[in-house]
PQR file with spaces between the fields and no chain letter, atoms N, CA, C, O and H, PARSE charges and radii, in Angstrom:
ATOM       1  N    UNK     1       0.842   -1.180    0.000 -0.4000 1.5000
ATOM       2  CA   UNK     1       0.000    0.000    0.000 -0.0000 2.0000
ATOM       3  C    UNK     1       0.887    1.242    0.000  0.5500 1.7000
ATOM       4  O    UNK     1       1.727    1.368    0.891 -0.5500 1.4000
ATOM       5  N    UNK     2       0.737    2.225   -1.011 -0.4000 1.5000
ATOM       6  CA   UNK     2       1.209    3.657   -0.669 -0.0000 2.0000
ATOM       7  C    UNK     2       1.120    3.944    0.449  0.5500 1.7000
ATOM       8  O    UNK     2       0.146    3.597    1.118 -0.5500 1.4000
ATOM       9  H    UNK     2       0.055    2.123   -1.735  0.4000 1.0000
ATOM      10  N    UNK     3       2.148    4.675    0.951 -0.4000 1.5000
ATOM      11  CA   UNK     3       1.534    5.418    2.233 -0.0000 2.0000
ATOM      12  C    UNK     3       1.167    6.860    2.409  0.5500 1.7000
ATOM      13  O    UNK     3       1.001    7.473    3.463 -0.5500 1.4000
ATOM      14  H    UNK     3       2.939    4.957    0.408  0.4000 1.0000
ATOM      15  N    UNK     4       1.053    7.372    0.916 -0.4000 1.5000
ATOM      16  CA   UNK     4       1.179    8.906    0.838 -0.0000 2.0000
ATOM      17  C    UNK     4      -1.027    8.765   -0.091  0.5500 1.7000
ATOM      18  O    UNK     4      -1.774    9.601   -0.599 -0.5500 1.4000
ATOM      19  H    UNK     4       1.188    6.874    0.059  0.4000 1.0000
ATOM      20  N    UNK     5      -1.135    7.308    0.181 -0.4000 1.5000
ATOM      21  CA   UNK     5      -2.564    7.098   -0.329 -0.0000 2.0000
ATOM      22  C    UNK     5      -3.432    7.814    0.698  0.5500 1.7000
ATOM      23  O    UNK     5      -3.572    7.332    1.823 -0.5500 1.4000
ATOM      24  H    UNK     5      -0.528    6.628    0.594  0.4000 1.0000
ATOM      25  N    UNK     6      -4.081    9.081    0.295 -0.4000 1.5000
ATOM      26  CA   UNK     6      -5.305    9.465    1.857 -0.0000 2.0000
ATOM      27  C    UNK     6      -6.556    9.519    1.097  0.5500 1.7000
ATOM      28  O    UNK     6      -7.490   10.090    1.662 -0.5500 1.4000
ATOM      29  H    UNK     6      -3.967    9.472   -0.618  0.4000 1.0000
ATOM      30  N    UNK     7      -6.807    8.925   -0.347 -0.4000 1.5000
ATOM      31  CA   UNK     7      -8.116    8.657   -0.564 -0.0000 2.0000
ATOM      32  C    UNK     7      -9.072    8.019    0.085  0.5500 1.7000
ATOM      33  O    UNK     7      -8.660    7.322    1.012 -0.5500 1.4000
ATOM      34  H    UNK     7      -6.049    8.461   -0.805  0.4000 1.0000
ATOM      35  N    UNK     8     -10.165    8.026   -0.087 -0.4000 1.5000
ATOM      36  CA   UNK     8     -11.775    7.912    0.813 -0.0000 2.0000
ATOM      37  C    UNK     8     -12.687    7.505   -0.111  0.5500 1.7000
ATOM      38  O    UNK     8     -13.257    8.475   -0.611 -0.5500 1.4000
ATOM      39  H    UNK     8     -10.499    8.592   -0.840  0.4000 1.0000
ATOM      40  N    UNK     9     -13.217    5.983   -0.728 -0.4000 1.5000
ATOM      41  CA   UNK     9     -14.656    6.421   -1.685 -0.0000 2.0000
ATOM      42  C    UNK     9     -15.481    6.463   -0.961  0.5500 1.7000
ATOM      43  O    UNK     9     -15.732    5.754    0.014 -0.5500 1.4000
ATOM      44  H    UNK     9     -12.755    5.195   -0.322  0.4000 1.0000
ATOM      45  N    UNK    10     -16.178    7.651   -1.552 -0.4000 1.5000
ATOM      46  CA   UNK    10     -17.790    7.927   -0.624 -0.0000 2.0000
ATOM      47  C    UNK    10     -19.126    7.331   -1.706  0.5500 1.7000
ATOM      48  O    UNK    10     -19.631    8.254   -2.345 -0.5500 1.4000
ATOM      49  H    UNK    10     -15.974    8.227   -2.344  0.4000 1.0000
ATOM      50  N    UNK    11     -19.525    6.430   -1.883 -0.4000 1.5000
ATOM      51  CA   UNK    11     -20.608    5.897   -2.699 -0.0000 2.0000
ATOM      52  C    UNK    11     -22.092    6.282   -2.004  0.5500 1.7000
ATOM      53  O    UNK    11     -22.348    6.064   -0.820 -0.5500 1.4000
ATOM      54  H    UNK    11     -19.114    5.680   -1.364  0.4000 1.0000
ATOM      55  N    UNK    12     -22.974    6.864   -2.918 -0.4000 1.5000
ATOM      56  CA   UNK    12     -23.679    6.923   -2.286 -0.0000 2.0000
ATOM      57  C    UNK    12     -24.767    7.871   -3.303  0.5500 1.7000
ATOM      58  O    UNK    12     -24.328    8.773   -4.016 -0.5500 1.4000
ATOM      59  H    UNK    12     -22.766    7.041   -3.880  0.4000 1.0000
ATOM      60  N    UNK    13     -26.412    7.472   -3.237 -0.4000 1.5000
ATOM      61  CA   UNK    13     -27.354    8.390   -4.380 -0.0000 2.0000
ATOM      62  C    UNK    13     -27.592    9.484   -3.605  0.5500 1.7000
ATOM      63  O    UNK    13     -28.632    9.910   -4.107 -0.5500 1.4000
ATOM      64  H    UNK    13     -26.769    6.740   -2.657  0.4000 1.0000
ATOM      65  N    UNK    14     -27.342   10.141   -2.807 -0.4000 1.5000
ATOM      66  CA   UNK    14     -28.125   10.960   -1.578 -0.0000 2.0000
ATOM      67  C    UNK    14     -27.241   12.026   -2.114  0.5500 1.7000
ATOM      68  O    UNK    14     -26.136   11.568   -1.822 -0.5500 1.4000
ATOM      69  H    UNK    14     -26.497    9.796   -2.399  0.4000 1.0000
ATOM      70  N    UNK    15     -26.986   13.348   -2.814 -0.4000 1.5000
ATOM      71  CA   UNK    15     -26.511   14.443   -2.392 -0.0000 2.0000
ATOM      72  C    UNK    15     -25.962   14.947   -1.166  0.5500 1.7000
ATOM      73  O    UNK    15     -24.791   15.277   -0.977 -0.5500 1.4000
ATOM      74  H    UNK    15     -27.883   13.720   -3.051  0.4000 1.0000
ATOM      75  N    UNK    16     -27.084   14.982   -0.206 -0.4000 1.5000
ATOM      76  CA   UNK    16     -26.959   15.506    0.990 -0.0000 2.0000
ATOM      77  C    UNK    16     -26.144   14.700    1.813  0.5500 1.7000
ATOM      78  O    UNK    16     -25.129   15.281    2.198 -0.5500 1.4000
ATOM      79  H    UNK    16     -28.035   14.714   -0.360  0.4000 1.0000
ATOM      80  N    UNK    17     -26.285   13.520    2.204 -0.4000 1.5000
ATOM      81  CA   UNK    17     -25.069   12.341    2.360 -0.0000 2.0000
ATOM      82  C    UNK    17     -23.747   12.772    2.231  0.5500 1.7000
ATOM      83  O    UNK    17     -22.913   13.131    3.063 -0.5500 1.4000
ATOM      84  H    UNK    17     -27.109   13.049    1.891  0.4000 1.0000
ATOM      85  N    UNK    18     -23.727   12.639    0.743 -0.4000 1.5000
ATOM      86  CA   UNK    18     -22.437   13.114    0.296 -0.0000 2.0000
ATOM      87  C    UNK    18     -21.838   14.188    0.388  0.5500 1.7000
ATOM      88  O    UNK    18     -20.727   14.138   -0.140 -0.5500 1.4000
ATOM      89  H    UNK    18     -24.404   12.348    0.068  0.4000 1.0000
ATOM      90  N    UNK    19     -22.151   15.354    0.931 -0.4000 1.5000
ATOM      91  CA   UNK    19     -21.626   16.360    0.902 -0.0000 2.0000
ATOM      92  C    UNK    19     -21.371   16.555    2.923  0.5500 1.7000
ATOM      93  O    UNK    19     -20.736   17.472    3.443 -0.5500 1.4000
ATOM      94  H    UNK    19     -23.053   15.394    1.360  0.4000 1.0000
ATOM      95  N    UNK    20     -21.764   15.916    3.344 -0.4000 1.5000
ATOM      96  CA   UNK    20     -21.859   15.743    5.205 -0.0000 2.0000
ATOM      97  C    UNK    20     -20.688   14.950    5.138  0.5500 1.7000
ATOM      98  O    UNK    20     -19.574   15.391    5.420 -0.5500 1.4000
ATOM      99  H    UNK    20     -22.280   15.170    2.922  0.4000 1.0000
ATOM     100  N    UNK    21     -20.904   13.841    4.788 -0.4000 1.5000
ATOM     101  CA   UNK    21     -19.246   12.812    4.957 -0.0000 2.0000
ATOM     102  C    UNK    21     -17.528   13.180    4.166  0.5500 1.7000
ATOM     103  O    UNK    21     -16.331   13.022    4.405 -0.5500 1.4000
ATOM     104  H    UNK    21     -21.809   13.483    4.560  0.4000 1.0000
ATOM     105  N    UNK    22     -18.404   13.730    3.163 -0.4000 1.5000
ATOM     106  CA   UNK    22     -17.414   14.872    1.940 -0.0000 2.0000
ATOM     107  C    UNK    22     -16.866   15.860    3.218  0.5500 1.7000
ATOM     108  O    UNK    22     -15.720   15.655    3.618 -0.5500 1.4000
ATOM     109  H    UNK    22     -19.377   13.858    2.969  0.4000 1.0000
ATOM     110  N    UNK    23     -17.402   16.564    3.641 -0.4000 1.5000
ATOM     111  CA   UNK    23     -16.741   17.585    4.470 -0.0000 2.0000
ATOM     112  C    UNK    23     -16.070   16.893    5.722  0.5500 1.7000
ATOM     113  O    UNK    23     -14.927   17.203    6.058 -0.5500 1.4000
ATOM     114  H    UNK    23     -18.333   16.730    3.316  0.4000 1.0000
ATOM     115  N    UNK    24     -16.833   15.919    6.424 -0.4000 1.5000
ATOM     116  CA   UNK    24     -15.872   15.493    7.682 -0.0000 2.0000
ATOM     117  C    UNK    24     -14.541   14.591    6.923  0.5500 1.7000
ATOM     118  O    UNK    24     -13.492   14.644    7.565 -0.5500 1.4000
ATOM     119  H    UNK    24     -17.761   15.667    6.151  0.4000 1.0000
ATOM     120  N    UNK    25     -14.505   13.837    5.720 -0.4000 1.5000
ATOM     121  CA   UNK    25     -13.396   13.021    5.540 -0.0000 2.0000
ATOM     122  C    UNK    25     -12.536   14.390    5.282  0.5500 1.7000
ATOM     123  O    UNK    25     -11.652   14.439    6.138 -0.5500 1.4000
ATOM     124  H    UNK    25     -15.358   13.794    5.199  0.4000 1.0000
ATOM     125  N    UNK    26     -12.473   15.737    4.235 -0.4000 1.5000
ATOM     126  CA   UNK    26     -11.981   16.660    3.941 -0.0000 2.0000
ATOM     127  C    UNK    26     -11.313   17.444    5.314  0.5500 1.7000
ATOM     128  O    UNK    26     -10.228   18.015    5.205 -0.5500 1.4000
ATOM     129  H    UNK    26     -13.191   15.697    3.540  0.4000 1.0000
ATOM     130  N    UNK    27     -12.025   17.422    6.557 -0.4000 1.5000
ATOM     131  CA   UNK    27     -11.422   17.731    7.973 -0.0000 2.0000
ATOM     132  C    UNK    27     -10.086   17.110    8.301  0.5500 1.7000
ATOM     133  O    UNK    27      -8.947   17.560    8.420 -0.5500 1.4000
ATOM     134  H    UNK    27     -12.907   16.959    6.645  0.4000 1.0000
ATOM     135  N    UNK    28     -10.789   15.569    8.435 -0.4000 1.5000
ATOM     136  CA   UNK    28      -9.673   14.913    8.574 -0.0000 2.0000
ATOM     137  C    UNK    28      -8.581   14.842    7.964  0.5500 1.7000
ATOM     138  O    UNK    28      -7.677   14.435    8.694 -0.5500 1.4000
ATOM     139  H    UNK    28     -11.715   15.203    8.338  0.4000 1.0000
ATOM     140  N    UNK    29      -8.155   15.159    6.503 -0.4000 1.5000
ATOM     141  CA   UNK    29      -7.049   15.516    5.755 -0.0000 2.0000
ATOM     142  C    UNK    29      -7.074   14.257    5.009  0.5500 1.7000
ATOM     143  O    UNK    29      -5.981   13.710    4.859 -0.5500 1.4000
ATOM     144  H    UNK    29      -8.889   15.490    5.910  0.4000 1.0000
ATOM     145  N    UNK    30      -8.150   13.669    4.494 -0.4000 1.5000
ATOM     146  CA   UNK    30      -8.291   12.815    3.403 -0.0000 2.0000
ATOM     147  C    UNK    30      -8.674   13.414    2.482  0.5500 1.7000
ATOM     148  O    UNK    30      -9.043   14.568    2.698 -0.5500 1.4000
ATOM     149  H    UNK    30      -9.038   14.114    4.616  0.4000 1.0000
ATOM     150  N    UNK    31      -8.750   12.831    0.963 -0.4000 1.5000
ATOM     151  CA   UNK    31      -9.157   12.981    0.001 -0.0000 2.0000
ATOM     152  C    UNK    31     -10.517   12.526   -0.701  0.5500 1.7000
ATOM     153  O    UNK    31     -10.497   11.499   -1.379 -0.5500 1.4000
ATOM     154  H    UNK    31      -8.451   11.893    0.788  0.4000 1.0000
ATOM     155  N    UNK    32     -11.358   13.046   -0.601 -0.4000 1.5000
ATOM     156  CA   UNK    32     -12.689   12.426   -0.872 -0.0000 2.0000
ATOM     157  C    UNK    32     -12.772   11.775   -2.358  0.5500 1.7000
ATOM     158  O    UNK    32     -12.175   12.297   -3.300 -0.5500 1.4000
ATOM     159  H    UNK    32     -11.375   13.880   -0.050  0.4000 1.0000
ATOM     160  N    UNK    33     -13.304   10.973   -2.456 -0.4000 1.5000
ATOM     161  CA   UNK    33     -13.360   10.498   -4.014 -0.0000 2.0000
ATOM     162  C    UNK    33     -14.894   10.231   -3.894  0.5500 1.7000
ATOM     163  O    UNK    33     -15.188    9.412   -3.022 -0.5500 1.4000
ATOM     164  H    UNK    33     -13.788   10.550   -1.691  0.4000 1.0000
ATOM     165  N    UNK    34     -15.998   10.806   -4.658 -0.4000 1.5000
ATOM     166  CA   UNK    34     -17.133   10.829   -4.767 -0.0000 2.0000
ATOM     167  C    UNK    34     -17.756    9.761   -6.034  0.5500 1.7000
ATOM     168  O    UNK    34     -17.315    9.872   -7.178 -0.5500 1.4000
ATOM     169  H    UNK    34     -15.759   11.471   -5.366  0.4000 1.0000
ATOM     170  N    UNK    35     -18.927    8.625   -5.655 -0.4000 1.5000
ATOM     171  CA   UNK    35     -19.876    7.733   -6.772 -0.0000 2.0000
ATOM     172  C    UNK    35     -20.824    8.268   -6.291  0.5500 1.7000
ATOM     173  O    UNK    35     -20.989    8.483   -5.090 -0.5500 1.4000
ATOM     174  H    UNK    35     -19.285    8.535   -4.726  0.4000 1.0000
ATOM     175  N    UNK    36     -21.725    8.607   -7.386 -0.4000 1.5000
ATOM     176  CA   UNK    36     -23.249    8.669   -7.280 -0.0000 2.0000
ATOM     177  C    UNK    36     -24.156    6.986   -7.506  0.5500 1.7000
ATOM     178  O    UNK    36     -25.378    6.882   -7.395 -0.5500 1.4000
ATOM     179  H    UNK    36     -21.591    8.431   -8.361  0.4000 1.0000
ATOM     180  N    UNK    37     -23.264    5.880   -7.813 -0.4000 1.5000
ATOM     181  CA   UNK    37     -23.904    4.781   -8.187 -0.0000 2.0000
ATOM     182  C    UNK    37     -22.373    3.611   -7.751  0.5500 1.7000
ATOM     183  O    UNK    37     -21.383    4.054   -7.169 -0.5500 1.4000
ATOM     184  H    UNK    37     -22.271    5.965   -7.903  0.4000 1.0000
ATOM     185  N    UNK    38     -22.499    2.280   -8.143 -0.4000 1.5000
ATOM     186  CA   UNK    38     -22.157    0.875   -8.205 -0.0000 2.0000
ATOM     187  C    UNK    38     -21.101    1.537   -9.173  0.5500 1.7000
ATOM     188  O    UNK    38     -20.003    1.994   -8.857 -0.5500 1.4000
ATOM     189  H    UNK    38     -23.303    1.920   -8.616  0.4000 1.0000
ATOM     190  N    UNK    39     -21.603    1.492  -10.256 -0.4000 1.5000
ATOM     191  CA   UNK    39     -20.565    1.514  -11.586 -0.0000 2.0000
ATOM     192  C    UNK    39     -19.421    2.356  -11.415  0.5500 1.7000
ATOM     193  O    UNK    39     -18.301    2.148  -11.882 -0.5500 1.4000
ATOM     194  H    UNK    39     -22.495    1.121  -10.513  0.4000 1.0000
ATOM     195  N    UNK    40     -19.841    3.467  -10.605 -0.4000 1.5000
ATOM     196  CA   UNK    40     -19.030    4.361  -10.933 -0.0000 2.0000
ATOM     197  C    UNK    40     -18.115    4.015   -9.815  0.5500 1.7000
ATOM     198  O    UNK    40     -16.913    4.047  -10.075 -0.5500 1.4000
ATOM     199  H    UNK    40     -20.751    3.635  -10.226  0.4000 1.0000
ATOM     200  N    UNK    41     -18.472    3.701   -8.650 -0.4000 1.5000
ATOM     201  CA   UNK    41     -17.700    3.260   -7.435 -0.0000 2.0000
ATOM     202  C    UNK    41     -16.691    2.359   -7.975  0.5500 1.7000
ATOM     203  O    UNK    41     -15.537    2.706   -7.720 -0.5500 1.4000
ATOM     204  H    UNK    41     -19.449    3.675   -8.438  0.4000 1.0000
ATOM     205  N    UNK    42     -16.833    1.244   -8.685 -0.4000 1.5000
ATOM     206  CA   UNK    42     -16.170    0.084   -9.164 -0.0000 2.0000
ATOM     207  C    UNK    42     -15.024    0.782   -9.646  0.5500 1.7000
ATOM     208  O    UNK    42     -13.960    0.667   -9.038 -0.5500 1.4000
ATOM     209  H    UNK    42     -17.769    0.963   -8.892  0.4000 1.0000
ATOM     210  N    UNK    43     -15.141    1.700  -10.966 -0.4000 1.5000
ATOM     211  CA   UNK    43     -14.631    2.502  -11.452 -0.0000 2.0000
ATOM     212  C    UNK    43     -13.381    3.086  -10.836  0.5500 1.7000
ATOM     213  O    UNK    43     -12.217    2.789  -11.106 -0.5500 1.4000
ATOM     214  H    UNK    43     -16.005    1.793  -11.460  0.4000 1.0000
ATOM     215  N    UNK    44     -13.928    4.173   -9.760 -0.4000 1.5000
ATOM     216  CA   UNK    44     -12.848    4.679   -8.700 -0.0000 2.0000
ATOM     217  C    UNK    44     -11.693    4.252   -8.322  0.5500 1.7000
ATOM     218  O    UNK    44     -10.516    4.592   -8.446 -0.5500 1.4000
ATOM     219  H    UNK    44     -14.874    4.415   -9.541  0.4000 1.0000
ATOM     220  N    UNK    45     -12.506    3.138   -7.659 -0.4000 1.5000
ATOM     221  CA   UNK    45     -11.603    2.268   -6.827 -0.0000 2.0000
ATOM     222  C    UNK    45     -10.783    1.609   -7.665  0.5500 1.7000
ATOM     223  O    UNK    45      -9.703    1.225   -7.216 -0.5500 1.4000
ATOM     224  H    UNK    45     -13.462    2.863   -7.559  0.4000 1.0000
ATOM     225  N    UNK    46     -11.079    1.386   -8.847 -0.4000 1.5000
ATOM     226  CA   UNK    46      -9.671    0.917   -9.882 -0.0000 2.0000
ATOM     227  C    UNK    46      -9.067    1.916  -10.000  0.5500 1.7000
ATOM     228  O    UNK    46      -7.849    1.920   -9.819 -0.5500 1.4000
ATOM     229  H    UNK    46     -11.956    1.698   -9.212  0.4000 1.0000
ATOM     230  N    UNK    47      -9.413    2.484  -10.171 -0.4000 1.5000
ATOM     231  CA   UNK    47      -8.388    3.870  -11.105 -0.0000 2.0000
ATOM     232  C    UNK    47      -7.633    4.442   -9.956  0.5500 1.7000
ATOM     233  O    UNK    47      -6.493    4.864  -10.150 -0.5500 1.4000
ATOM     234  H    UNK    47     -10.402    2.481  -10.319  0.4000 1.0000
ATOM     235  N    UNK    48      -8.372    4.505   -8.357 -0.4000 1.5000
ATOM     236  CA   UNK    48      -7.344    5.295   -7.285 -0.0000 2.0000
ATOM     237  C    UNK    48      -6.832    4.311   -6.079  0.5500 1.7000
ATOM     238  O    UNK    48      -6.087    4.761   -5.208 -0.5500 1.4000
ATOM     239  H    UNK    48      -9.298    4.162   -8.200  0.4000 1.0000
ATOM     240  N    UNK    49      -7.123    3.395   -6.073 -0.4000 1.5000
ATOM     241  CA   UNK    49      -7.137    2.479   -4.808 -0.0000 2.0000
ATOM     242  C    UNK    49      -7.315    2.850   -3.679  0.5500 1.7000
ATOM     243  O    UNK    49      -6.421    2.579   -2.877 -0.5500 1.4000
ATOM     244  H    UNK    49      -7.728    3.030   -6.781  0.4000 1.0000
ATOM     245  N    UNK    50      -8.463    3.566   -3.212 -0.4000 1.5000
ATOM     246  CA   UNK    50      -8.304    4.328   -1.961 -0.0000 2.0000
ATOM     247  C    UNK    50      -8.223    3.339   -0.293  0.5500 1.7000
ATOM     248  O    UNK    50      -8.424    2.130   -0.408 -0.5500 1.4000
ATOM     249  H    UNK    50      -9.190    3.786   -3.864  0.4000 1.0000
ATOM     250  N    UNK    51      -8.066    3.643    0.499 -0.4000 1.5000
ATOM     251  CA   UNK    51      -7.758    2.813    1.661 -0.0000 2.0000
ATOM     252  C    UNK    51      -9.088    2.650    2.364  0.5500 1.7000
ATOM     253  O    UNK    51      -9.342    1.700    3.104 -0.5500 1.4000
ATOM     254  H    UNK    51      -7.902    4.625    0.592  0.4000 1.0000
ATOM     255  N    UNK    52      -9.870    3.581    2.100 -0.4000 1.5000
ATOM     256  CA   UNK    52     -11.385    2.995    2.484 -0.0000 2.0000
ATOM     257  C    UNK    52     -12.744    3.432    1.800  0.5500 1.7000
ATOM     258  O    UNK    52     -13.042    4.493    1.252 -0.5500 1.4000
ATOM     259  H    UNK    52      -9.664    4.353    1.498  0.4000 1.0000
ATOM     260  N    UNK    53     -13.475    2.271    2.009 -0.4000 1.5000
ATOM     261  CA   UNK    53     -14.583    2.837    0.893 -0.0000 2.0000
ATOM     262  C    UNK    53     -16.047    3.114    2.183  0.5500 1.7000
ATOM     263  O    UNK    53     -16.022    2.651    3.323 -0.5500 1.4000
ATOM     264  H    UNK    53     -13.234    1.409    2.454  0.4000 1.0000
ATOM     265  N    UNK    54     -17.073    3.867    1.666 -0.4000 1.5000
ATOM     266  CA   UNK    54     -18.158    4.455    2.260 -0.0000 2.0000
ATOM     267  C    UNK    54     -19.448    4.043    1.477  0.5500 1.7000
ATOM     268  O    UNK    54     -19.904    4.776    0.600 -0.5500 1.4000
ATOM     269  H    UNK    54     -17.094    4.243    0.739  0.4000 1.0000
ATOM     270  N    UNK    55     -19.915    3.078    1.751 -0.4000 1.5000
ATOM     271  CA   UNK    55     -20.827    2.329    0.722 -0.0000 2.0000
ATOM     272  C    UNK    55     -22.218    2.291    1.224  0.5500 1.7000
ATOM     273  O    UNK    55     -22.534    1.707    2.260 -0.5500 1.4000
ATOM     274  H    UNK    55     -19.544    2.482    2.464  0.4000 1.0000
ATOM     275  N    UNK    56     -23.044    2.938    0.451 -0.4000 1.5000
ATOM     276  CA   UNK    56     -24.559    2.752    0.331 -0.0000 2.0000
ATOM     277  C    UNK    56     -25.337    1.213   -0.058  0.5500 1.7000
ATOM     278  O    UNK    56     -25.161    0.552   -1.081 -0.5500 1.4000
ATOM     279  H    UNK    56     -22.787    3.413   -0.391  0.4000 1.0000
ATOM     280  N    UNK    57     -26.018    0.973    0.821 -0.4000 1.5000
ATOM     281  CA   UNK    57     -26.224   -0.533    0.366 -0.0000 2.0000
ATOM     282  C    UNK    57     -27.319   -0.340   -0.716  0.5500 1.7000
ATOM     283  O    UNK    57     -27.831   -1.380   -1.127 -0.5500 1.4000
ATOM     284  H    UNK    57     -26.161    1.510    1.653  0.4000 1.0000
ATOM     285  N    UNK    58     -27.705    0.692   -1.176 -0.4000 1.5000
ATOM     286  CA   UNK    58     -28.765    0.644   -1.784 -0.0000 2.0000
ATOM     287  C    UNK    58     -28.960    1.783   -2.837  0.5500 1.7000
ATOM     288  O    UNK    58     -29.722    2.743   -2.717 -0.5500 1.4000
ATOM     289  H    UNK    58     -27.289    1.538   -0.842  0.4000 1.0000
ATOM     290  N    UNK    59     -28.137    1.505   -3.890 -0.4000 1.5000
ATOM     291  CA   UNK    59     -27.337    3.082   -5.003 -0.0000 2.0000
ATOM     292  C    UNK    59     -28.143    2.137   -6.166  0.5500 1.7000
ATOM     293  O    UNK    59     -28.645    1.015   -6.109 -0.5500 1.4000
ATOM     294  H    UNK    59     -27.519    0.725   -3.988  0.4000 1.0000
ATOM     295  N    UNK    60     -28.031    3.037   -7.133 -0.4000 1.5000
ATOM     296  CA   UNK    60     -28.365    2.491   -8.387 -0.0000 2.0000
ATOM     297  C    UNK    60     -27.095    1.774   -9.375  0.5500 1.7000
ATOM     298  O    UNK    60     -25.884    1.990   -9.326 -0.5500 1.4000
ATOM     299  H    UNK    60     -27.623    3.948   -7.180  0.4000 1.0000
ATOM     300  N    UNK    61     -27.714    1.038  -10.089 -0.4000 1.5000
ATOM     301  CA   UNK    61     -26.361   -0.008  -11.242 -0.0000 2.0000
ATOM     302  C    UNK    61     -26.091   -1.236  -10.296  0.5500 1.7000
ATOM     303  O    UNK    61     -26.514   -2.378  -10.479 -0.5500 1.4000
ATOM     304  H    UNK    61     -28.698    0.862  -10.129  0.4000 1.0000
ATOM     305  N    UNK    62     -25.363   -0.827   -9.322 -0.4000 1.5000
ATOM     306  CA   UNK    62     -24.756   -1.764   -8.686 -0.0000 2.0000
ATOM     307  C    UNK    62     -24.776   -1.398   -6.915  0.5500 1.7000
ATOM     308  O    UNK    62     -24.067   -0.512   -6.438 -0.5500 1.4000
ATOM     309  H    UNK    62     -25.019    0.100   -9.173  0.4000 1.0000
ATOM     310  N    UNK    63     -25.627   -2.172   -6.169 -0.4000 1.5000
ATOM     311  CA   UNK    63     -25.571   -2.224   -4.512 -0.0000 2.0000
ATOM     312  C    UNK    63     -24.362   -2.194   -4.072  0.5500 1.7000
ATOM     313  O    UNK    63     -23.407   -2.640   -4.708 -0.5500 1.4000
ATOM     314  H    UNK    63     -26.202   -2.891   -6.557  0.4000 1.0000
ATOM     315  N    UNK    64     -24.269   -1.515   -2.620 -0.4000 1.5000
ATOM     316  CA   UNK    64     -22.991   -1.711   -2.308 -0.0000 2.0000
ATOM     317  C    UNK    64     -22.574   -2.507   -1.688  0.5500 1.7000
ATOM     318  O    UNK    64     -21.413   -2.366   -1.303 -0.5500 1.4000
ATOM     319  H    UNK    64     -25.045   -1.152   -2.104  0.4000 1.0000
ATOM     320  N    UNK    65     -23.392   -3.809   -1.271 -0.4000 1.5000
ATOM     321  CA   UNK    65     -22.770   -4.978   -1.550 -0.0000 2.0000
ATOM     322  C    UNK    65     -22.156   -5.737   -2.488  0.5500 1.7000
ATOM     323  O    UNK    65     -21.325   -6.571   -2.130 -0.5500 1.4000
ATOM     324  H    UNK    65     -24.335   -3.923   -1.583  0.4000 1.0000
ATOM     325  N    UNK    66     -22.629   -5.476   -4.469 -0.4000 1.5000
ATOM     326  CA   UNK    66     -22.037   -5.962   -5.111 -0.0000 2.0000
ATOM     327  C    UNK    66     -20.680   -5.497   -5.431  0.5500 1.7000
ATOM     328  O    UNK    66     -19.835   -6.189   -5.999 -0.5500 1.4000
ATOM     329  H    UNK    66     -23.305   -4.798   -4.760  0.4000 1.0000
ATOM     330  N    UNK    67     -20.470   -3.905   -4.911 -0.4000 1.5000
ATOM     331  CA   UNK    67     -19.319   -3.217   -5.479 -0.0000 2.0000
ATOM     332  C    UNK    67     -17.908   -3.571   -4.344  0.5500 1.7000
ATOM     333  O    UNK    67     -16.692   -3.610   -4.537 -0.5500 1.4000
ATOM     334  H    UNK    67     -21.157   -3.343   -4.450  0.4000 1.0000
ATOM     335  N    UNK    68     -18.989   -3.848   -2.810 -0.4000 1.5000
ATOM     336  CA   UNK    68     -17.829   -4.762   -1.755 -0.0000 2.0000
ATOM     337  C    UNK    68     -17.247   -5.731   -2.112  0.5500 1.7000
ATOM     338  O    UNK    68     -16.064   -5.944   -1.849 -0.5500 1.4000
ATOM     339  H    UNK    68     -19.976   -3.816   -2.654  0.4000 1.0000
ATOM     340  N    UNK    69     -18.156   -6.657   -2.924 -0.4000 1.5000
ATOM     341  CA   UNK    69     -17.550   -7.956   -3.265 -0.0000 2.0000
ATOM     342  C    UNK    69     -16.418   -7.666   -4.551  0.5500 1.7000
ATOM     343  O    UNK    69     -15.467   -8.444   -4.617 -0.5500 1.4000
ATOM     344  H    UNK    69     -19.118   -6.484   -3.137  0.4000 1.0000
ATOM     345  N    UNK    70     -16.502   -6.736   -5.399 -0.4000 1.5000
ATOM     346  CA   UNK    70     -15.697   -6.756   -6.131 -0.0000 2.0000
ATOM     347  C    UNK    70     -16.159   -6.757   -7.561  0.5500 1.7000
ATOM     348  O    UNK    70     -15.420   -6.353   -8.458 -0.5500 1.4000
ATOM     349  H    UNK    70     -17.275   -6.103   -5.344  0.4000 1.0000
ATOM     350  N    UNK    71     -17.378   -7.207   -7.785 -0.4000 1.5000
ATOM     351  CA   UNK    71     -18.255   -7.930   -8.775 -0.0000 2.0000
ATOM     352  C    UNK    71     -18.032   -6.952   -9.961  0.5500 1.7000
ATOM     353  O    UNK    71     -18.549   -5.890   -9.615 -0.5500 1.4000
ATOM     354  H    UNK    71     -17.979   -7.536   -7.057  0.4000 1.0000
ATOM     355  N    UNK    72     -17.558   -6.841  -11.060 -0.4000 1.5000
ATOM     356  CA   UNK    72     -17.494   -5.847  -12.044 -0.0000 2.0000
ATOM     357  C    UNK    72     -18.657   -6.283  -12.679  0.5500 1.7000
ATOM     358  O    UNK    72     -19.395   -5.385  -13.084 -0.5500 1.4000
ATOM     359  H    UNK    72     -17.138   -7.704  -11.341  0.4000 1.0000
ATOM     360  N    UNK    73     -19.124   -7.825  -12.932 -0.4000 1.5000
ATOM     361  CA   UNK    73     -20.023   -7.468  -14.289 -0.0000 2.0000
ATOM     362  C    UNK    73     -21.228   -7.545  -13.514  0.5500 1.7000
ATOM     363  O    UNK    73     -22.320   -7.350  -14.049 -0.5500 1.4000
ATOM     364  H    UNK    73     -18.524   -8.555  -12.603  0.4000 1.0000
């Protein structure tokens, strides 16, 4: 693992959600990485590897149980 990694995915359909956990991870001196859905979460997390994810169990495309497990298709 990097150790200079301070990404955060925040998954989640809620606006308002996202912008409450957006500001406390941003306190803490992480980097927020924002999904509005599954797909896009999947997405993220390839492209940044962040050290922890913030998952809605219940987003559109893909639950965030399927995007825990890993499940691309």
């Amino acid at each position: 693992m990097n150790p200079l990694n301070k990404y955060l995915l925040i998954a989640d359909d809620n606006d308002g959600i996202l912008d409450i956990l957006k500001t406390y991870v941003s306190k803490e001196g992480f980097y927020p990485l924002i999904a509005h859905d599954g797909e896009e979460a999947l997405q993220k997390f390839e492209e940044y590897k962040p050290i922890l994810l913030l998952l809605d169990v219940m987003m559109p495309k893909k639950d965030g149980l399927t995007v825990c497990r890993g499940n691309s298709s």
